[in-house]
C-alpha positions as CSV (number, residue, x, y, z in Angstrom):
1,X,-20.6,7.3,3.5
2,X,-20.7,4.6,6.7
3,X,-18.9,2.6,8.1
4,X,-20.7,-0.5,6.8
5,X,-20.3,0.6,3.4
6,X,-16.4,0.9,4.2
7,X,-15.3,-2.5,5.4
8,X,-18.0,-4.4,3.3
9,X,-14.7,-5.6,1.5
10,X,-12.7,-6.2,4.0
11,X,-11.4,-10.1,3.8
12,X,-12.5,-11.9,6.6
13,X,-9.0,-13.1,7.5
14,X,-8.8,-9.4,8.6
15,X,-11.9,-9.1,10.6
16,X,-10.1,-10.0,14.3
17,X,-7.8,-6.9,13.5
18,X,-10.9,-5.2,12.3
19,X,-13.3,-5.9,15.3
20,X,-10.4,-4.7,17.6
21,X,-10.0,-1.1,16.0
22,X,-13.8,-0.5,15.2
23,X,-14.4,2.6,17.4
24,X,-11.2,4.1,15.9
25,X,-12.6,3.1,12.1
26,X,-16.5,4.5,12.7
27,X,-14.7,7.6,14.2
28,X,-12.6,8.1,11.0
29,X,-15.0,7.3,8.6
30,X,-17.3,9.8,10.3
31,X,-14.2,12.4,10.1
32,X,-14.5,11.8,6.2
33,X,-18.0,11.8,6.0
34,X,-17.8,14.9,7.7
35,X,-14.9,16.5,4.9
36,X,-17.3,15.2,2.5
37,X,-20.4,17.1,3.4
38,X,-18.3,20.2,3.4
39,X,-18.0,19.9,0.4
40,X,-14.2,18.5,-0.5
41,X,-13.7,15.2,-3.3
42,X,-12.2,12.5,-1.3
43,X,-10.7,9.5,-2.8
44,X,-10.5,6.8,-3.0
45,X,-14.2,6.1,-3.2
46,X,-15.6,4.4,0.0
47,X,-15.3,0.7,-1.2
48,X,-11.8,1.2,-2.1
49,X,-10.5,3.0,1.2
50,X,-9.3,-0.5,2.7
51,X,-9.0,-2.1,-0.7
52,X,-5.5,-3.3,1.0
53,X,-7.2,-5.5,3.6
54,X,-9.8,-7.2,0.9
55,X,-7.1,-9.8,0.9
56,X,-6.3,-12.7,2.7
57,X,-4.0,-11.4,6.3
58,X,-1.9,-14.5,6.1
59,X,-0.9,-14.4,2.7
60,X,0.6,-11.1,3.7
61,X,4.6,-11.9,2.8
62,X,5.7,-8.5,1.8
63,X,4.9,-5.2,3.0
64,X,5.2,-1.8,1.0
65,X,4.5,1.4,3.2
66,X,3.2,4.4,1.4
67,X,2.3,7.7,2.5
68,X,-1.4,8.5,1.4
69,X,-3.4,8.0,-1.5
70,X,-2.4,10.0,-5.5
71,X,-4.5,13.6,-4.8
72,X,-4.6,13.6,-8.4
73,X,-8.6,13.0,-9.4
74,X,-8.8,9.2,-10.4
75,X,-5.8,8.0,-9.6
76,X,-5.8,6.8,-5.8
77,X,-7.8,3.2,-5.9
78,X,-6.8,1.9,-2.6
79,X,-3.5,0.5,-3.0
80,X,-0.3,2.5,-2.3
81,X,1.4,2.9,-5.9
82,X,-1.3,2.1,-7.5
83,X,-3.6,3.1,-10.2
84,X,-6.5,1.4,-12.2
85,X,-5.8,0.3,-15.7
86,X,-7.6,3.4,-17.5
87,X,-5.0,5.7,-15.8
88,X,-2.3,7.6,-18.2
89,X,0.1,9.2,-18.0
90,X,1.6,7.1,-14.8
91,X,2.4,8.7,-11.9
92,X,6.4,9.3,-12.1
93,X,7.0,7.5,-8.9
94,X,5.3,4.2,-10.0
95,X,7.5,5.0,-13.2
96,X,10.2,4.8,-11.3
97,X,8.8,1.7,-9.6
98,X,8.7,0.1,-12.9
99,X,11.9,0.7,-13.9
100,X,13.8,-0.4,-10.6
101,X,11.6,-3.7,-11.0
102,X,13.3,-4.4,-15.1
103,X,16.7,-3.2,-13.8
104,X,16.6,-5.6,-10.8
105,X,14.8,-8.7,-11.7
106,X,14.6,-8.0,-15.8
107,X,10.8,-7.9,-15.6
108,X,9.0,-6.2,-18.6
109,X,7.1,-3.0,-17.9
110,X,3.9,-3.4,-17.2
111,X,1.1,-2.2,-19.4
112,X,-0.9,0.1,-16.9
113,X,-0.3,1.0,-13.6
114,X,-2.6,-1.6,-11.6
115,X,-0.7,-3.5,-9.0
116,X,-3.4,-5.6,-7.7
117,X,-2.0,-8.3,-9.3
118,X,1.3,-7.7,-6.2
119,X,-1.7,-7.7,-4.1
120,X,-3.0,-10.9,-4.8
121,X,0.4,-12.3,-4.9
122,X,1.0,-11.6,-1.1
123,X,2.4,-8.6,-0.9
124,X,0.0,-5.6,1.5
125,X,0.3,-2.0,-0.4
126,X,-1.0,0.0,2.4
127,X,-0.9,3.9,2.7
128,X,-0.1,5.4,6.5
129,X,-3.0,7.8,5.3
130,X,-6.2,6.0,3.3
131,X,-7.7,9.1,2.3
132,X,-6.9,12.1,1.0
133,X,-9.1,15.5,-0.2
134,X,-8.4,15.4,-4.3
135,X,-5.4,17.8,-5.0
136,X,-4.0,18.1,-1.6
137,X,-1.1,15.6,-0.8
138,X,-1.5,14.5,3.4
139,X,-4.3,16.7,4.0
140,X,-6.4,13.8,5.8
141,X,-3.5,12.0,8.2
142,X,-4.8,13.8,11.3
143,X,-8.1,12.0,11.5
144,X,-6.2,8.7,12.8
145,X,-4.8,6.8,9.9
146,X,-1.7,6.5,11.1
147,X,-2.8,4.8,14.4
148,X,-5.0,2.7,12.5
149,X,-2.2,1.9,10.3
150,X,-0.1,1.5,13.4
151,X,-1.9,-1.1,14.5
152,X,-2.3,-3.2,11.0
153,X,1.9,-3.1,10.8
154,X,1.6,-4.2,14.6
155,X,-0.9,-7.4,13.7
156,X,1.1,-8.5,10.8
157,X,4.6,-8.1,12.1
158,X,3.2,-10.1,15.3
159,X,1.9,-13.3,13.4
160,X,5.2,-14.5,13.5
161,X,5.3,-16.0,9.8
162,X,7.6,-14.7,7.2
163,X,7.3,-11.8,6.2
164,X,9.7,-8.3,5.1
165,X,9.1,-4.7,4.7
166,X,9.5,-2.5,2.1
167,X,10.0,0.9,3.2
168,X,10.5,3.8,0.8
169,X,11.8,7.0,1.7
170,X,11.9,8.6,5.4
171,X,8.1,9.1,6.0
172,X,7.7,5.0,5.4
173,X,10.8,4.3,7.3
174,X,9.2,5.7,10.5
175,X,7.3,2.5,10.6
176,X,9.9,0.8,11.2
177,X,9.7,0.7,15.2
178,X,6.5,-0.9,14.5
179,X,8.1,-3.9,13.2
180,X,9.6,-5.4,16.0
181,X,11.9,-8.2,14.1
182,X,10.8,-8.2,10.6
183,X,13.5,-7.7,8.4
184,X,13.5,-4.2,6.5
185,X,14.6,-3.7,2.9
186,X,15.4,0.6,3.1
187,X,15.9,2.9,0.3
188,X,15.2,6.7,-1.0
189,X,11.8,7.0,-2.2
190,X,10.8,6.4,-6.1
191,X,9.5,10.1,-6.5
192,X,11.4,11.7,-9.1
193,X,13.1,14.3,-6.2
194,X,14.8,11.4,-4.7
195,X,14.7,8.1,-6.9
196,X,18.6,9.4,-7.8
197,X,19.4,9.7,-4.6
198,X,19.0,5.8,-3.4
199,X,15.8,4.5,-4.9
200,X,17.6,3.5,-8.4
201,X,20.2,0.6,-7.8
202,X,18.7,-0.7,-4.5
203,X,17.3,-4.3,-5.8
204,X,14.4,-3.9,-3.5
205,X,12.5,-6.7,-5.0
206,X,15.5,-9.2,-5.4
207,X,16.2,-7.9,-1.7
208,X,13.0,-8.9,-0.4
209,X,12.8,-12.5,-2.1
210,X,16.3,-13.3,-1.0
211,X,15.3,-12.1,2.6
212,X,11.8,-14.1,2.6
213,X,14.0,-17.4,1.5
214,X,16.4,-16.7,4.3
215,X,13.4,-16.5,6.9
216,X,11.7,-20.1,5.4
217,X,8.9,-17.8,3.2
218,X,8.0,-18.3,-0.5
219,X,9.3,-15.6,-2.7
220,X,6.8,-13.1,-4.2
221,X,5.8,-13.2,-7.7
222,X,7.0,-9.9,-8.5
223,X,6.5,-10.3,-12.2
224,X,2.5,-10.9,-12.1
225,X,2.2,-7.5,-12.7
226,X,3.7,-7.9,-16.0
227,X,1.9,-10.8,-16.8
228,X,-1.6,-10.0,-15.3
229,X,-4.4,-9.9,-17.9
230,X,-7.5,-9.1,-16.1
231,X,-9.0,-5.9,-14.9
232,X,-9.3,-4.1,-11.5
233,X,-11.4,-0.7,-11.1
């Protein structure tokens, strides 16, 4: 892996944010690189680890914080929630997801688990962590993610166009300093341990639209997902 290989995607909308926190990146990607030769599956594969920032920075209307990519083999692809299209079962979280999304806004279920198509639509799914070892939940945060990520929250909340976070459970919710005065939509988290407990019922997505409108932002197409027809690895 290097670092090259890393931000190849990155869109260049991104690449003032990028240039400024390039001595952090090259120093995480070589604390992966390093896991790697140890010997321990990371995911997602290098051209996916900032899949969230291989779309356009000011498009960015809606945030969702997650905490680090699925551990589960195949499933992290670089967006938080999300999976590619081959991926079954679903994780029960984006389950969850799913179902908050029909009760609030009457949206079908989608057919797979791929939410590039929120992606493209403006909305930034980005992990605190963008790795992870392959069956161990948060076992790569300490190599600087979360300063990195620090920093993204930081250069979106300060552009000064609309935008709203999403912030899912208490680990997302301690980004919330980082926000300055972006309005926050809040809830329990959509894993099955807590989705009764404040997830189900909270309208995040009718929440976030009505908030947007409020601020002088376009809504977010929260049904493309739904809809969408092509394919994502």
């Amino acid at each position: 892996m290097n670092l090259e290989d890393v931000v190849a995607g990155v869109h260049e909308s991104w690449r003032p944010f990028l240039d400024a926190q390039r001595d952090l990146l090259a120093t995480i990607v070589a604390a992966v690189t390093a896991e790697s030769e140890a010997g321990h599956d990371i995911a997602p594969e290098p051209h996916a680890i900032l899949r969230a920032f291989h779309y356009p920075a000011d498009a960015v209307r809606a945030l969702i914080v997650g905490q680090d990519p699925y551990p589960t083999p195949g499933h992290a692809m670089g967006l938080a929630f999300s999976v590619n299209t081959r991926t079954h079962p679903l994780p029960r979280s984006l389950v969850n997801i799913f179902r908050e999304l029909r009760d609030d806004l009457g949206i079908a279920t989608p057919e797979n688990g791929d939410l590039s198509a929120w992606a493209e639509s403006g909305v930034m799914l980005l992990n605190r962590s963008l790795t992870v070892r392959t069956g161990h939940a948060g076992s790569l945060r300490h190599i600087g993610w979360d300063t990195f990520t620090a920093a993204a929250i930081r250069y979106l909340a300060d552009r000064g166009t609309p935008l709203v976070a999403i912030l899912w459970g208490a680990d997302a919710q301690r980004a919330a300093p980082l926000l300055g005065p972006v309005p926050i939509v809040a809830s329990a988290h959509p894993s099955p341990l807590s989705a009764h407990r404040g997830f189900f019922g909270s309208r995040p997505f009718s929440r976030a639209n009505a908030l947007l409108r409020e601020h002088g932002g376009a809504p977010i197409d929260w049904g493309s997902v739904s809809t969408a027809r092509h394919l994502h690895s």
